[in-house]
DSSP file (Angstrom, degrees, kcal/mol; ACC not computed):
  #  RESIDUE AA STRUCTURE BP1 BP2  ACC     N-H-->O    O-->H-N    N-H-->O    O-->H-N    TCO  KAPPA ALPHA  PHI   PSI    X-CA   Y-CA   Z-CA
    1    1 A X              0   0    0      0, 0.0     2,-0.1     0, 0.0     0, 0.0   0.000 360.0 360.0 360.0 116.7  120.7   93.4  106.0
    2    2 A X        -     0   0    0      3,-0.0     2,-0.4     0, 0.0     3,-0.0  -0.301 360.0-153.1 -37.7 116.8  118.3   93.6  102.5
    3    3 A X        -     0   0    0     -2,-0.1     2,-0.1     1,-0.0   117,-0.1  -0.787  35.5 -89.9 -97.5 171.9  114.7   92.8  103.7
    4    4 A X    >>  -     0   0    0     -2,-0.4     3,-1.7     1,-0.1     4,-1.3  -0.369  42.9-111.6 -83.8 153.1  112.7   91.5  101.2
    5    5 A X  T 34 S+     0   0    0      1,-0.3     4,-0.1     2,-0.2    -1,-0.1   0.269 112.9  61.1-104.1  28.4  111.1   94.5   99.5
    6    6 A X  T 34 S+     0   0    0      2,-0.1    -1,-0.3     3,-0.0     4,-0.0   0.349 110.6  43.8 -99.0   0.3  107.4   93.6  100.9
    7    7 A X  T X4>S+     0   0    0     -3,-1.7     3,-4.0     2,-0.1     5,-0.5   0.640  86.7  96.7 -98.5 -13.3  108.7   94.0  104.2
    8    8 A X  G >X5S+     0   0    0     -4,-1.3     3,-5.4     1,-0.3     4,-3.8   0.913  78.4  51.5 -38.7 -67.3  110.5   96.9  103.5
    9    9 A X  G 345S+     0   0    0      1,-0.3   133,-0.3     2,-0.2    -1,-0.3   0.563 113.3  42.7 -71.1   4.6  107.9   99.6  104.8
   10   10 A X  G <>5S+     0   0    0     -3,-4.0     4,-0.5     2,-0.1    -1,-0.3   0.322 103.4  62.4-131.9  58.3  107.4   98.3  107.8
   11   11 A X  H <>5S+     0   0    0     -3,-5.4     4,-3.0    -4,-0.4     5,-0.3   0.308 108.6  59.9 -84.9 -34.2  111.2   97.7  108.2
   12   12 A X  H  <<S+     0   0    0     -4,-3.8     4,-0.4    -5,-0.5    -3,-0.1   0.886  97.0  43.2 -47.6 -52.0  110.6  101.2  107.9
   13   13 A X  H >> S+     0   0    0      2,-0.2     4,-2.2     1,-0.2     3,-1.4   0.874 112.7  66.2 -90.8 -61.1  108.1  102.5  110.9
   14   14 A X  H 3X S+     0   0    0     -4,-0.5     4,-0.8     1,-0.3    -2,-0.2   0.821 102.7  37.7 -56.6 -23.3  110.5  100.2  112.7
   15   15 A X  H 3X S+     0   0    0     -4,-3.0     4,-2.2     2,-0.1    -1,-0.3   0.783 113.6  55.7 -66.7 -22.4  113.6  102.5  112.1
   16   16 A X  H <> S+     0   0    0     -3,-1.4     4,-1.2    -4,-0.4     3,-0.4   0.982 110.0  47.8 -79.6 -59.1  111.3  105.4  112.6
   17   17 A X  H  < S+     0   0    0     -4,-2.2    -3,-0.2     1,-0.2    -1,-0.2   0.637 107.0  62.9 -47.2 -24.1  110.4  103.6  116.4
   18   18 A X  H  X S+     0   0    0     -4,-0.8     4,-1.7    -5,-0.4     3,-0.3   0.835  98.7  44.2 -42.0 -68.3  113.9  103.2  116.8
   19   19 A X  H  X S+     0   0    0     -4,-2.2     4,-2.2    -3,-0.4     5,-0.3   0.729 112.9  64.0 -68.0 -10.4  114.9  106.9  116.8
   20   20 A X  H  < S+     0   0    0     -4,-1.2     4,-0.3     2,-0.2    -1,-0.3   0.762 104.1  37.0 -86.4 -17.5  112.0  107.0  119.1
   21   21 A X  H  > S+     0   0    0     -3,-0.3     4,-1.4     2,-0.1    -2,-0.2   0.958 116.0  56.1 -71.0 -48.3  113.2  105.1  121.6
   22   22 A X  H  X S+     0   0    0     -4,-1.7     4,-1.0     2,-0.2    -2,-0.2   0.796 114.2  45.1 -35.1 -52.9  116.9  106.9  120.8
   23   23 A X  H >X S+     0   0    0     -4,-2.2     3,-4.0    -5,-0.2     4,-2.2   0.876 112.3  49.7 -75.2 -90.6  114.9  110.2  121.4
   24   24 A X  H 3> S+     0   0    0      1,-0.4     4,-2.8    -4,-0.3    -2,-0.2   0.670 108.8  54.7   5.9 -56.2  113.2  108.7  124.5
   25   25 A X  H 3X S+     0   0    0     -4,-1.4     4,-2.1     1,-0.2    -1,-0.4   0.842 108.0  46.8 -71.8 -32.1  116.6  107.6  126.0
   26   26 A X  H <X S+     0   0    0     -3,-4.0     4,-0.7    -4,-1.0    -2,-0.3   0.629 102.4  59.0 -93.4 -18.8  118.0  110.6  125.8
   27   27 A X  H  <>S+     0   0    0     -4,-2.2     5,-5.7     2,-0.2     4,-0.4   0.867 107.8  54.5 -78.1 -40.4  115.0  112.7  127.5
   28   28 A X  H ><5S+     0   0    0     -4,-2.8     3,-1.4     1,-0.2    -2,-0.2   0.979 111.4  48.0 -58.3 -41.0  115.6  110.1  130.7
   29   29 A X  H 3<5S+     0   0    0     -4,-2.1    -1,-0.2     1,-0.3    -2,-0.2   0.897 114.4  38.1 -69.2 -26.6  119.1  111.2  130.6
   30   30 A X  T 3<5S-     0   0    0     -4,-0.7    -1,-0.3    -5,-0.2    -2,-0.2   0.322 113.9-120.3-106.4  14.7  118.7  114.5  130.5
   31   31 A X  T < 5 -     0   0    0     -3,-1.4    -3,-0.2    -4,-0.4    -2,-0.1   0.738  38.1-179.9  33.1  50.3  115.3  114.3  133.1
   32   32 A X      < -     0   0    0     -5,-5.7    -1,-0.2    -6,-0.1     5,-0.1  -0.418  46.8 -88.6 -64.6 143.8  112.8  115.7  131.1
   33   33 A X    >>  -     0   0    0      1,-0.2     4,-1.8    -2,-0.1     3,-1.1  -0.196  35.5-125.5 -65.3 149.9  109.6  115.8  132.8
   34   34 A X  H 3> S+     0   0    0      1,-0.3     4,-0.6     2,-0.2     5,-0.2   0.811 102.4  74.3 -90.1 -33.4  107.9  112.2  132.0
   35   35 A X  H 3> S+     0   0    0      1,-0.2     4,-1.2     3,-0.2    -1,-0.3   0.913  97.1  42.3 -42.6 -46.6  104.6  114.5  130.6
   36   36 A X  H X> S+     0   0    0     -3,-1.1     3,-0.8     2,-0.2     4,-0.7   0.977 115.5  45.4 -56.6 -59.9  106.2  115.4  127.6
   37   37 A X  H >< S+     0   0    0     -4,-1.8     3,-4.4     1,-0.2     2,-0.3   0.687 114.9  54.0 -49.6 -91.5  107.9  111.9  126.7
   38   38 A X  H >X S+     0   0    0     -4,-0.6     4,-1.6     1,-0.4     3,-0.6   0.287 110.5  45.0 -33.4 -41.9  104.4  110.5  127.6
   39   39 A X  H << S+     0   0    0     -4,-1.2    -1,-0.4    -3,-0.8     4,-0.4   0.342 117.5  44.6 -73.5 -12.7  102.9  113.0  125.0
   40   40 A X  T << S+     0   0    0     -3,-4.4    -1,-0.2    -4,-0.7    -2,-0.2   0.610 108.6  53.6-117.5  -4.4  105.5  112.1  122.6
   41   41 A X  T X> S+     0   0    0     -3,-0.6     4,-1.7     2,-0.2     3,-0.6   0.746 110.1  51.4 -73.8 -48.6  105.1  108.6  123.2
   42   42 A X  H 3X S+     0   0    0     -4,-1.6     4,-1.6     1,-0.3    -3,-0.2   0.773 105.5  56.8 -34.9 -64.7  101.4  109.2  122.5
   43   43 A X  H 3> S+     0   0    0     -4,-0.4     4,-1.3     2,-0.2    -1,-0.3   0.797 105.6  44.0 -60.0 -32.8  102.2  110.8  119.6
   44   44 A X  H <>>S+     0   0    0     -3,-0.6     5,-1.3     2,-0.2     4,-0.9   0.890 118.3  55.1 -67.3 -46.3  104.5  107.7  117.7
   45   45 A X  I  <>S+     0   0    0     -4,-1.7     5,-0.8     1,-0.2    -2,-0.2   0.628 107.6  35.3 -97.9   5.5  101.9  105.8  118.7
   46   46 A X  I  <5S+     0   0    0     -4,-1.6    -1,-0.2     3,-0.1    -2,-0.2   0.765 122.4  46.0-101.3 -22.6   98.9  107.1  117.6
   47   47 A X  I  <5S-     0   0    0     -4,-1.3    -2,-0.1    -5,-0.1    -3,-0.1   0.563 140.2 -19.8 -96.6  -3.8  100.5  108.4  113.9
   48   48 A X  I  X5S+     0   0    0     -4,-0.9     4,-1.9    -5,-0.1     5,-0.3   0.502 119.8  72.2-148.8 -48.4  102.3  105.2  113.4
   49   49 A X  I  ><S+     0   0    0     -5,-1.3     4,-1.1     1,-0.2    -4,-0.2   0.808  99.7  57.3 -51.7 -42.5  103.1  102.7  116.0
   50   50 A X  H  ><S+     0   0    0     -5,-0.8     4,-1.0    -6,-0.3    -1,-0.2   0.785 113.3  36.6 -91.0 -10.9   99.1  101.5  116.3
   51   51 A X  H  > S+     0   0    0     -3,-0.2     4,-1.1     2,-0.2    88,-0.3   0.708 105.6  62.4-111.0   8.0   98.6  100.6  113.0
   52   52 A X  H  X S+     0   0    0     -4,-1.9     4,-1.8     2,-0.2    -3,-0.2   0.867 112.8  48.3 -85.3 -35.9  102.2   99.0  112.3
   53   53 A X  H  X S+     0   0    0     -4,-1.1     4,-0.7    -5,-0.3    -2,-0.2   0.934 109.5  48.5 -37.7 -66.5  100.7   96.6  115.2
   54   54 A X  H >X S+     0   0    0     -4,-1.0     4,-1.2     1,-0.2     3,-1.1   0.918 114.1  52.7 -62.0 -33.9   97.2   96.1  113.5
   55   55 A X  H 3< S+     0   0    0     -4,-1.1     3,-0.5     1,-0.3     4,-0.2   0.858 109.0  41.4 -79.3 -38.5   99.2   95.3  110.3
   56   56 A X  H 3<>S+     0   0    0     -4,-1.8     5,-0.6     1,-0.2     4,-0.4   0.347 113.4  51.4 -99.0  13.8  101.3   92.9  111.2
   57   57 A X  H <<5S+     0   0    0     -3,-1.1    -2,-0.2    -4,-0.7    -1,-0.2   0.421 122.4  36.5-122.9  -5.0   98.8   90.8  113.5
   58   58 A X  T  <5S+     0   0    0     -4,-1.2    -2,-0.2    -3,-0.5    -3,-0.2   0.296 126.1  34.1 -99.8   4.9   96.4   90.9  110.5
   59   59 A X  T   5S+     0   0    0     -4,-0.2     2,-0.3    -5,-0.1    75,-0.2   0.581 138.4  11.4-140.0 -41.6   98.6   90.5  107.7
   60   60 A X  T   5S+     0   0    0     -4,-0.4     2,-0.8    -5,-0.1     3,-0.4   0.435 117.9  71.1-139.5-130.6  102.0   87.8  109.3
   61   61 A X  S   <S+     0   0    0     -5,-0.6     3,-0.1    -2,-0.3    -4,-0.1  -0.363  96.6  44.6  -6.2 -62.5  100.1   86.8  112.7
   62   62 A X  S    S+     0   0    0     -2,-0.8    -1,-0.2     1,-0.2     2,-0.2   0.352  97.8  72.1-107.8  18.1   97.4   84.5  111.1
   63   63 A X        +     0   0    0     -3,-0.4     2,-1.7    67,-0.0    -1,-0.2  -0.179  57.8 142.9-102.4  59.5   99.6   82.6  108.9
   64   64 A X        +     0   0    0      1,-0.2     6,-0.1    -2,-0.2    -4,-0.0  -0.721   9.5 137.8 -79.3  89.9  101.2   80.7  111.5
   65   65 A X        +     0   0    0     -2,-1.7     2,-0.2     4,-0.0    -1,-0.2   0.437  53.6  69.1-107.7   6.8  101.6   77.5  109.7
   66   66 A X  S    S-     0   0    0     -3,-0.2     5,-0.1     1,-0.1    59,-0.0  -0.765  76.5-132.3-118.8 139.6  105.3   76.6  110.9
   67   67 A X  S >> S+     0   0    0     -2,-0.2     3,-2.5     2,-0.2     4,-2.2   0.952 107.5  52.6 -66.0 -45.3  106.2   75.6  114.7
   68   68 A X  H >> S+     0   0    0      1,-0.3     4,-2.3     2,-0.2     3,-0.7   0.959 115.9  37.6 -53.3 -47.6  109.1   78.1  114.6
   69   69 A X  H 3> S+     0   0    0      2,-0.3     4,-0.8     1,-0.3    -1,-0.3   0.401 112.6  56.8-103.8  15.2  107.1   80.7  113.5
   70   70 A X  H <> S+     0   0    0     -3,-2.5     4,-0.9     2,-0.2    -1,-0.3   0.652 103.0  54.6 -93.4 -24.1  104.3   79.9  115.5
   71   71 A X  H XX S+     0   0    0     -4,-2.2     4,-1.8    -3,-0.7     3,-0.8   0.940 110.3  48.0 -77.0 -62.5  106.4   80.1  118.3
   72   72 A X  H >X S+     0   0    0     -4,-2.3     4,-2.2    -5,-0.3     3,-0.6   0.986 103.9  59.5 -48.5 -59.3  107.5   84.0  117.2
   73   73 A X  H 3X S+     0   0    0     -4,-0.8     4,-3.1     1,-0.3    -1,-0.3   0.842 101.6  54.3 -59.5 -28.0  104.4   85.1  116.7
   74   74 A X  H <X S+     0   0    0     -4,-0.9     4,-2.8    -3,-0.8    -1,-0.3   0.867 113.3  40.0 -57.9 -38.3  103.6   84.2  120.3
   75   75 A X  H <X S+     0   0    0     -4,-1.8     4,-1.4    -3,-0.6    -2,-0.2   0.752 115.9  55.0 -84.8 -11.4  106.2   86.2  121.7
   76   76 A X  H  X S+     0   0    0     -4,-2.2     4,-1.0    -5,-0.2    -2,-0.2   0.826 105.3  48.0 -38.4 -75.4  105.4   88.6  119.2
   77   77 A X  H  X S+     0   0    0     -4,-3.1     4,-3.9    -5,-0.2     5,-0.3   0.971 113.8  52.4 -54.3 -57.6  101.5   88.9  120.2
   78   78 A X  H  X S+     0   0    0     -4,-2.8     4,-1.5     1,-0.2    -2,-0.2   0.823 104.3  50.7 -75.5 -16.0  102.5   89.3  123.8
   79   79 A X  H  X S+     0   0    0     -4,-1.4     4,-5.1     2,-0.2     5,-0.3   0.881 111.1  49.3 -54.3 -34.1  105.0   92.1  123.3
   80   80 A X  H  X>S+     0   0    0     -4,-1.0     4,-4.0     2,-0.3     5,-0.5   0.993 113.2  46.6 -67.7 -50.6  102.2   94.2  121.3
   81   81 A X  H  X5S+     0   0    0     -4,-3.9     4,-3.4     1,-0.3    -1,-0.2   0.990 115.6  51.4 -75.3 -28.3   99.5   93.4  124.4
   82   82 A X  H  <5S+     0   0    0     -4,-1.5    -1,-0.3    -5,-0.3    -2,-0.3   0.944 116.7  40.5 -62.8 -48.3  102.8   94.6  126.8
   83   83 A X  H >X5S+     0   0    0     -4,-5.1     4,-1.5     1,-0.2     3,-1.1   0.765 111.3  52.5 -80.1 -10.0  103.0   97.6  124.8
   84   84 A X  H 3X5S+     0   0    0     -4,-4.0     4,-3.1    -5,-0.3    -2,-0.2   0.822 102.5  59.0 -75.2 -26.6   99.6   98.4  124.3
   85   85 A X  H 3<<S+     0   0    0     -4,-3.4    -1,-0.2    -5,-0.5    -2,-0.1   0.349 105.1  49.2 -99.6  42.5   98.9   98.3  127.9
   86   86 A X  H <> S+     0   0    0     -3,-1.1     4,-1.9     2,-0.1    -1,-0.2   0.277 108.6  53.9-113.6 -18.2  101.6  101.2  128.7
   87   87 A X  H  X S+     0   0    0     -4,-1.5     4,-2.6     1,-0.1     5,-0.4   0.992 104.1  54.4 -50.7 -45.5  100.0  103.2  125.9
   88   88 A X  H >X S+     0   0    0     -4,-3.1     4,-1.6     2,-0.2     3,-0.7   0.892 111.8  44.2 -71.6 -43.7   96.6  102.6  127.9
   89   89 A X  H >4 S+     0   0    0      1,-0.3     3,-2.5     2,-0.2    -1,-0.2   0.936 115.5  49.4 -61.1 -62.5   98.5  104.3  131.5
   90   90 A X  H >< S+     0   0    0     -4,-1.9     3,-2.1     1,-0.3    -1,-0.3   0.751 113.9  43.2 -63.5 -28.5  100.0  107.1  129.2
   91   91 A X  H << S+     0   0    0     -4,-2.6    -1,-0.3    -3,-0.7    -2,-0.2   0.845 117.8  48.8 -66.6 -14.9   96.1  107.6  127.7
   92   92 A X  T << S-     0   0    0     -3,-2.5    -1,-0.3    -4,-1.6    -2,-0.2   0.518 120.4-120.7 -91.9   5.7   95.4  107.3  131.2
   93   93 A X    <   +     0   0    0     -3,-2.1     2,-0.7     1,-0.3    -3,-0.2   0.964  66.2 138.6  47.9  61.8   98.3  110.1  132.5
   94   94 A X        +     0   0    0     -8,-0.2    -1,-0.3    -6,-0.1     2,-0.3  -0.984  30.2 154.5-127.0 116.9  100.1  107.3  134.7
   95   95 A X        +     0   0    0     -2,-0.7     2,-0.3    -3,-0.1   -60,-0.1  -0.967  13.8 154.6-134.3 138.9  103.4  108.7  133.5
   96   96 A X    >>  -     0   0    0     -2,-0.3     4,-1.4   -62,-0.2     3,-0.9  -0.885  53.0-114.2-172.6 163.8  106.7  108.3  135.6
   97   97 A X  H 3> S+     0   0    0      1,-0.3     4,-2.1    -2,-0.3     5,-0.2   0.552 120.6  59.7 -98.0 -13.5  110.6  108.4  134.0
   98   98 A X  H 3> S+     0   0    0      2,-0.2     4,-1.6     3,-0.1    -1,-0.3   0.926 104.5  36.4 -82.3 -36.1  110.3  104.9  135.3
   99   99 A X  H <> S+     0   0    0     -3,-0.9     4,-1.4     1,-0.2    -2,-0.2   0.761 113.0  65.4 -87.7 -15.1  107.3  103.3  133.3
  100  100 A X  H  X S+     0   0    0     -4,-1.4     4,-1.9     2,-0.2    -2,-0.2   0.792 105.6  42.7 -47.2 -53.7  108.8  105.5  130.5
  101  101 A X  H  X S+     0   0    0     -4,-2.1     4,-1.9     2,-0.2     5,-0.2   0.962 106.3  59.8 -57.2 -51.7  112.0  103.1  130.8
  102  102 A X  H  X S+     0   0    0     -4,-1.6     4,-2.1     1,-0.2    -2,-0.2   0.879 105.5  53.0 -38.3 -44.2  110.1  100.5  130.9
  103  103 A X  H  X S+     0   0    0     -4,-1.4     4,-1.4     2,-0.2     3,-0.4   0.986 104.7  43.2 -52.2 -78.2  108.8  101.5  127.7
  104  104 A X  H  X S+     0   0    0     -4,-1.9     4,-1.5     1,-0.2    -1,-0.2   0.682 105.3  58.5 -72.9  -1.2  111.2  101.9  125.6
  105  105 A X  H  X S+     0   0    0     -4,-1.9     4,-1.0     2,-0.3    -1,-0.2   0.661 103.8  49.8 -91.1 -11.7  113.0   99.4  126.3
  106  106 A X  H  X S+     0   0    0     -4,-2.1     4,-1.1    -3,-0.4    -2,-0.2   0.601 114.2  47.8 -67.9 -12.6  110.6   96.9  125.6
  107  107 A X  H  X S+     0   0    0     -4,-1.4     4,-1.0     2,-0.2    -2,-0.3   0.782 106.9  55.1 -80.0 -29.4  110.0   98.5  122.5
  108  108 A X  H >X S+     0   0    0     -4,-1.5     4,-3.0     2,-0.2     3,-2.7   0.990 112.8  46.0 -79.7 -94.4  113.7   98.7  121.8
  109  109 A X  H 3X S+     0   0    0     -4,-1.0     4,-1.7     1,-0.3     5,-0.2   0.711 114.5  46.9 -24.7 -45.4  113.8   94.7  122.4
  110  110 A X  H 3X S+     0   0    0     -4,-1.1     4,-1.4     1,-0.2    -1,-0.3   0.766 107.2  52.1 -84.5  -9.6  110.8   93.9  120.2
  111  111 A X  H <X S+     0   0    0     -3,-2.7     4,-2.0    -4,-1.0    -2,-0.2   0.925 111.3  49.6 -85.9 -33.0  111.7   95.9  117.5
  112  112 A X  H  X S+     0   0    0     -4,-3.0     4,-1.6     1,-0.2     5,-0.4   0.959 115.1  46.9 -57.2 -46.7  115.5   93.9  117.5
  113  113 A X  H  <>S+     0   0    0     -4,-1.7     5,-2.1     3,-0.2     4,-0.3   0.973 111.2  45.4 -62.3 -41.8  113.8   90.8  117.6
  114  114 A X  I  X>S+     0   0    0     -4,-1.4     5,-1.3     1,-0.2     4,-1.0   0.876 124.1  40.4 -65.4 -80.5  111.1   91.5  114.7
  115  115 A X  I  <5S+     0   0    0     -4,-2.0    -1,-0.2     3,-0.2    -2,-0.2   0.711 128.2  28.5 -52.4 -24.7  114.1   92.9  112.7
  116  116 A X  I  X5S+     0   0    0     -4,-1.6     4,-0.6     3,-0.1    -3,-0.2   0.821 141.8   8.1-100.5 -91.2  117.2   89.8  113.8
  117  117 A X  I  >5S+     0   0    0     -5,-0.4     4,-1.5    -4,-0.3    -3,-0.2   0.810 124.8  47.7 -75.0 -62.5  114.6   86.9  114.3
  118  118 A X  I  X<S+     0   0    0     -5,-2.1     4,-1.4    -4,-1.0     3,-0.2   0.933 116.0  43.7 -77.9 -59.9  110.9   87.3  113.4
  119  119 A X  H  ><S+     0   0    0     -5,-1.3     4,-1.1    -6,-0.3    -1,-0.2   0.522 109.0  52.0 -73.1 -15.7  111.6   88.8  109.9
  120  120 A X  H  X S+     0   0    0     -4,-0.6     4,-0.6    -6,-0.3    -1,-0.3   0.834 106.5  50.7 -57.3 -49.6  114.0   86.8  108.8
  121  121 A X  H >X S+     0   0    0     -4,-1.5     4,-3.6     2,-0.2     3,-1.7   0.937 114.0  52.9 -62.4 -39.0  111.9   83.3  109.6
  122  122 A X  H >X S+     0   0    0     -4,-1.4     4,-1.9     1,-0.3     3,-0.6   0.936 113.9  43.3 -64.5 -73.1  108.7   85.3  107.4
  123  123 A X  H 3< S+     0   0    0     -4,-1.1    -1,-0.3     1,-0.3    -2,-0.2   0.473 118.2  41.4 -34.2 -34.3  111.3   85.8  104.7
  124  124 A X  H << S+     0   0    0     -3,-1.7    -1,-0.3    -4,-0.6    -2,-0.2   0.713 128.3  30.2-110.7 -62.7  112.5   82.3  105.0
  125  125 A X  H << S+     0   0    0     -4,-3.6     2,-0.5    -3,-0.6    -2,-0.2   0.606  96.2  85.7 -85.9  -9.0  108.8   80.7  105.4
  126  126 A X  S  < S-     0   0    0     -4,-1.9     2,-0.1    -5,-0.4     3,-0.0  -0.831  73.6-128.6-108.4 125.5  106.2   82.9  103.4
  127  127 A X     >  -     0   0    0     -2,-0.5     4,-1.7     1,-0.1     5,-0.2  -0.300  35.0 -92.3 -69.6 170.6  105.8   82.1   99.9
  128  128 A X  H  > S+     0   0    0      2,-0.2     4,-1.8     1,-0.2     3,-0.5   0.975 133.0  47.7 -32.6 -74.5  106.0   85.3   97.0
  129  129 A X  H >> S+     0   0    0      1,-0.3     4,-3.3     2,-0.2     3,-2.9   0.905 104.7  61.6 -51.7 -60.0  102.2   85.7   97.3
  130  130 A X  H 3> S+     0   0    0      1,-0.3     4,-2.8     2,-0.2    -1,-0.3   0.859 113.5  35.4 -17.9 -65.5  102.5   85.6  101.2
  131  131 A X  H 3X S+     0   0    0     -4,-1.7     4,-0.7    -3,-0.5    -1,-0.3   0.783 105.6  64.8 -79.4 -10.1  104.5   88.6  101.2
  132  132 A X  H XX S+     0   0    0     -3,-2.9     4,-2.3    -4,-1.8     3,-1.4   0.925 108.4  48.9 -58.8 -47.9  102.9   90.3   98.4
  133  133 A X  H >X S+     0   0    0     -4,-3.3     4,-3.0    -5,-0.3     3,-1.1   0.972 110.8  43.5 -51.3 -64.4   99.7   90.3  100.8
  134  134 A X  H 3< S+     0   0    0     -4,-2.8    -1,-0.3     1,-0.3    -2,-0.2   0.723 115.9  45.7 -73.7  -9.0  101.1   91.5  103.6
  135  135 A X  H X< S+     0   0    0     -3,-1.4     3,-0.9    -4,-0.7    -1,-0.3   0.828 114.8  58.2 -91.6 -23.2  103.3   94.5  101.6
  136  136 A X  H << S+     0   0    0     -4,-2.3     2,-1.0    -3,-1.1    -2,-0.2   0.997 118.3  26.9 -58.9 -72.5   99.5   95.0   99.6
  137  137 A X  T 3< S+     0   0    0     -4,-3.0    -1,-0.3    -5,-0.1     2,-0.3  -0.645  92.4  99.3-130.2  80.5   97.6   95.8  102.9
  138  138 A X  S <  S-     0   0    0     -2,-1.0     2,-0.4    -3,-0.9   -86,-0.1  -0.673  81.6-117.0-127.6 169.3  100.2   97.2  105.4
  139  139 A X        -     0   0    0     -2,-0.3     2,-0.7   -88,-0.3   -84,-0.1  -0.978  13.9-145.4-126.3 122.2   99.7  101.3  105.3
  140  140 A X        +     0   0    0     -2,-0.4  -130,-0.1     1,-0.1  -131,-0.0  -0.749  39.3 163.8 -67.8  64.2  103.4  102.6  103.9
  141  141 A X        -     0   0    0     -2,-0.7     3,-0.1  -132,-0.3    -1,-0.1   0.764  13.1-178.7 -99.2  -3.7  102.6  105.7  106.6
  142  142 A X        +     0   0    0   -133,-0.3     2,-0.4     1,-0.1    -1,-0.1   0.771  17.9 173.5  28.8  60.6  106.4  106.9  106.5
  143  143 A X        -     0   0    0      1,-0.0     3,-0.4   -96,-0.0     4,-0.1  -0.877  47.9-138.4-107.7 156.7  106.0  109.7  108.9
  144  144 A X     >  +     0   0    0     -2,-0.4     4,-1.4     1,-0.2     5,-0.3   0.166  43.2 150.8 -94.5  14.5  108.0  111.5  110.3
  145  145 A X  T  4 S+     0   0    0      1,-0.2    -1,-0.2     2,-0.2     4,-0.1   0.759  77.8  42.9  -4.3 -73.3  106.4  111.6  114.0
  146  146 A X  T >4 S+     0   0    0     -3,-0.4     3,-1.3     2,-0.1    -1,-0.2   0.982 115.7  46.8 -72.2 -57.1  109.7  112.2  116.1
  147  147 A X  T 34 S+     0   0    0      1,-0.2    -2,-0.2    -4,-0.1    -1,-0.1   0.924 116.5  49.3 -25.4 -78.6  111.3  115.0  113.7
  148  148 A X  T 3< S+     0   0    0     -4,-1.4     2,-0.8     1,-0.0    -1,-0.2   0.225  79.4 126.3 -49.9   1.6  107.5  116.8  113.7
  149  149 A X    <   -     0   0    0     -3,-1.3     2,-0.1    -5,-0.3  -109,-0.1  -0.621  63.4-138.0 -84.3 107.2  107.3  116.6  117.4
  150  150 A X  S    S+     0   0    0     -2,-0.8     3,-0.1     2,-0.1    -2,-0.0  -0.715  88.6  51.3 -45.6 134.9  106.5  120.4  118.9
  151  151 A X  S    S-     0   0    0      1,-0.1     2,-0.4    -2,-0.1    -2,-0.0   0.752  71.6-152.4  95.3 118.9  109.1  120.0  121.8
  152  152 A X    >   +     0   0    0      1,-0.2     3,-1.4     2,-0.0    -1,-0.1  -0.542  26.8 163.8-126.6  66.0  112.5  118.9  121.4
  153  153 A X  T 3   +     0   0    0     -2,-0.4    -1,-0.2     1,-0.3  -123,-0.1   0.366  61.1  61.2 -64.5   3.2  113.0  117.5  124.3
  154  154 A X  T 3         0   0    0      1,-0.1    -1,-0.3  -125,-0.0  -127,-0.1   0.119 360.0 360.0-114.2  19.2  116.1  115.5  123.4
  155  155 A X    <         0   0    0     -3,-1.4    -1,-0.1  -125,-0.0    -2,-0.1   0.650 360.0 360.0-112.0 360.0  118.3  118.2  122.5
């Protein structure tokens, strides 16, 4: 699918969360100890993952002006507080292969929806300027986070 090319970059960080999830899946199979993912979960989210969150809850959050999309953004907001409070166990070292599933696969789930559902309706309900904004002041931060990861725990 084309996204619209103000959504593009962070159509972006969301393929980039993807392979982290991809990486992630593959560490459970293969039982890597849940410190490392947690530390590599830590890592996505502190060089990308927390400000693709700030961006889109300051930037597409507070222009709810549509029921449909008022309605996304809700399920929206509460996936972000669901994943911020498993970052907060991992800052906290509550790590286990278990909250680790849990993990990505709710990240796995929100990121399908924002990409199949959520981004479509913006595209579909946000005017030119609308999206100009939000492609203006989202941070393009294109990193490379899972590649750049000391420990290649997925291989």
């Amino acid at each position: 699918m084309k996204r619209n090319k103000n959504l593009q970059p962070l159509s972006r960080q969301h393929h980039n969360a993807l392979m982290a999830v991809l990486l992630l899946r593959k560490g459970v199979q293969k039982n890597v100890d849940a410190n490392v993912m947690k530390d590599f979960i830590l890592s996505v989210w502190n060089d990308e993952l927390k400000t693709h969150f700030t961006d889109e809850e300051e930037w597409m959050i507070p222009n709810a002006e549509n029921e449909e999309l008022h309605m996304m953004y809700k399920q929206v907001l509460n996936e972000h507080q669901q994943l911020r409070a498993f970052i907060r166990q991992f800052e906290m070292n509550i790590s286990t292969i278990e909250i680790i599933e849990q993990f990505y696969k709710l990240l796995d789930q929100h990121i399908r929806f924002e990409e199949r559902i959520f981004f479509p309706a913006i595209e579909k309900h946000f005017t030119t300027t609308q999206l100009e904004t939000i492609c203006k002041h989202t941070k393009d931060t294109h990193t490379e986070s899972c590649a750049s990861f000391p420990v290649k725990f997925w291989e």
